[in-house]
C-alpha positions as CSV (number, residue, x, y, z in Angstrom):
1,X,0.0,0.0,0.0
2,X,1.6,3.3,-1.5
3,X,0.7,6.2,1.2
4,X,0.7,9.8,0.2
5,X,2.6,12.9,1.8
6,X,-0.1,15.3,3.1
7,X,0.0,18.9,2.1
8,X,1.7,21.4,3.5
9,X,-0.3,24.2,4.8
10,X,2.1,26.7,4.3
11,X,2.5,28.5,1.0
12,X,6.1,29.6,1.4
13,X,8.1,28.1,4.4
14,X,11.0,30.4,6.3
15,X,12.8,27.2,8.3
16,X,13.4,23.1,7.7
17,X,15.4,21.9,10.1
18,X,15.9,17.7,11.5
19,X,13.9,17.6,14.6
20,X,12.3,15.5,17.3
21,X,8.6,14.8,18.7
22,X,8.3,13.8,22.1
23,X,4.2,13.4,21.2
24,X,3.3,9.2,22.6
25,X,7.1,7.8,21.3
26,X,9.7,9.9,20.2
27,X,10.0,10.0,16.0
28,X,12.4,11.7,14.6
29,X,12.2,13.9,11.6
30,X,11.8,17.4,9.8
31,X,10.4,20.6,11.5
32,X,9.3,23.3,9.2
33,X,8.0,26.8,10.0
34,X,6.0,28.6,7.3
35,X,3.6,31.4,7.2
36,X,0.4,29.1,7.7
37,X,1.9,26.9,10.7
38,X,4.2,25.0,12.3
39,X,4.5,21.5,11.5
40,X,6.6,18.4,11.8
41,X,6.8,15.4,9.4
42,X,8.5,11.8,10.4
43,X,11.3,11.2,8.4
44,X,9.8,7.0,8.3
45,X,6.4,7.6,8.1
46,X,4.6,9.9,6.2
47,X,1.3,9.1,7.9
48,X,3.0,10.7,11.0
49,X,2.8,14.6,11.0
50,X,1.6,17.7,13.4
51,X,0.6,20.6,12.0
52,X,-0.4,23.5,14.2
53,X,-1.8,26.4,12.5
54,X,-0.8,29.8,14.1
55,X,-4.3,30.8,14.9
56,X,-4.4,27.5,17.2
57,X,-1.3,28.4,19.3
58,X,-1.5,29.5,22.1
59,X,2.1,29.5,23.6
60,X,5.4,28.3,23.0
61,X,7.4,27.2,26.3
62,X,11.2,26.5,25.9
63,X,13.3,25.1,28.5
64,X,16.1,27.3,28.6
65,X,19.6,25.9,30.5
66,X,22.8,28.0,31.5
67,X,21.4,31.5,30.9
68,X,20.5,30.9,27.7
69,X,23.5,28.7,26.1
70,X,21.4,25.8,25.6
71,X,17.9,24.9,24.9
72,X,16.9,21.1,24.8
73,X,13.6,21.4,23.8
74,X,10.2,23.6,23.4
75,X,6.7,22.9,23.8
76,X,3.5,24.2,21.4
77,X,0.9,24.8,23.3
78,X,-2.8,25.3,21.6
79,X,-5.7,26.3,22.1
80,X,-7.7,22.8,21.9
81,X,-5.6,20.2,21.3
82,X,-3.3,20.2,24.3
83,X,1.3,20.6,24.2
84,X,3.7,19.5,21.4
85,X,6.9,19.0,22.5
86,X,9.8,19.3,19.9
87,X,13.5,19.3,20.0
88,X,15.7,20.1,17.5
89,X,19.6,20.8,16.1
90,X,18.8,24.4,15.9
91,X,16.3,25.8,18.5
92,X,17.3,29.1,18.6
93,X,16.8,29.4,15.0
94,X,13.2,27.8,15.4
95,X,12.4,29.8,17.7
96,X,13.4,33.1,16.6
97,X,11.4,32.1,13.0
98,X,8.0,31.4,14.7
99,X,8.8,34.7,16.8
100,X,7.6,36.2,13.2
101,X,3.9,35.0,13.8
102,X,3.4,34.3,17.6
103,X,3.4,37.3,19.7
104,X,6.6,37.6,22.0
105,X,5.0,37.7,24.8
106,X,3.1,33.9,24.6
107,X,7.3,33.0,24.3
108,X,8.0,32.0,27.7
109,X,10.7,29.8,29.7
110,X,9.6,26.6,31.5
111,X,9.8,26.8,35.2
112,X,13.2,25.2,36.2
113,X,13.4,22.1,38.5
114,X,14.1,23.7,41.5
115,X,11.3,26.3,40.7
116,X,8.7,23.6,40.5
117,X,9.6,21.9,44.1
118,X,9.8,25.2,45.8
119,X,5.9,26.1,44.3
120,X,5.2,22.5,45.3
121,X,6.3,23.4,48.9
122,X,4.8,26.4,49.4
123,X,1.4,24.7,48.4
124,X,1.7,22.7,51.1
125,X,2.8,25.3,53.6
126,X,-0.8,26.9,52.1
127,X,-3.0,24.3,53.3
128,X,-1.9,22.3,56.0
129,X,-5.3,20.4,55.8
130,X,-4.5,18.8,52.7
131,X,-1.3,17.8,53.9
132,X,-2.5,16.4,57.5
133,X,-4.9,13.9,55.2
């Protein structure tokens, strides 16, 4: 059985770069950034795609390590359908092209480790009912 590449939804594209979804399994392949959406393709199967139009984004969430030097991965989060979360070679680039059609301030940084235990602790310091239970 011979499957078919879907269409692109974007009519001229401003970045391709080799990338990774972390959506179920990780599957590696090409991320591309046009002016329609963002989308990824699987390099192995070409029934295996995202494609988030920019209308549908909501925010884009990068982990960001050592002040900036290095950022593992990002996330797409929408409207409806829930988070995305890519890496790729080049996320800098990738970011900096869908800073052209999602406002800069739904970019943000992910919370760090140590950000997310000390808002879990202070949760509990909140309500020491729940924590009695």
């Amino acid at each position: 059985m011979l499957e078919e590449m879907v269409a692109s939804k974007n009519t001229s594209v401003d970045l391709v770069v080799k990338g990774t979804s972390f959506l179920g399994l990780s599957s590696y392949g090409q991320i591309m950034v046009g002016n329609n959406a963002f989308e990824f393709y699987n390099d192995r199967n070409v029934a295996d795609y995202i494609q988030i139009p920019w209308e549908e984004v909501d925010y884009v969430c990068a982990s960001v390590y050592f002040k900036g030097k290095w950022i593992p991965r990002y996330a797409i989060a929408t409207l409806h359908n829930g988070t995305y979360t890519f890496a790729s070679k080049e996320p800098l680039k990738v970011l900096k092209a869908i800073k052209k059609y999602v406002p800069a301030d739904h970019i943000v940084k992910s919370l760090t480790f140590f950000q997310v235990v000390k808002r879990g602790l202070k949760r509990k310091e909140k309500d020491p009912a729940k924590s009695a239970n």
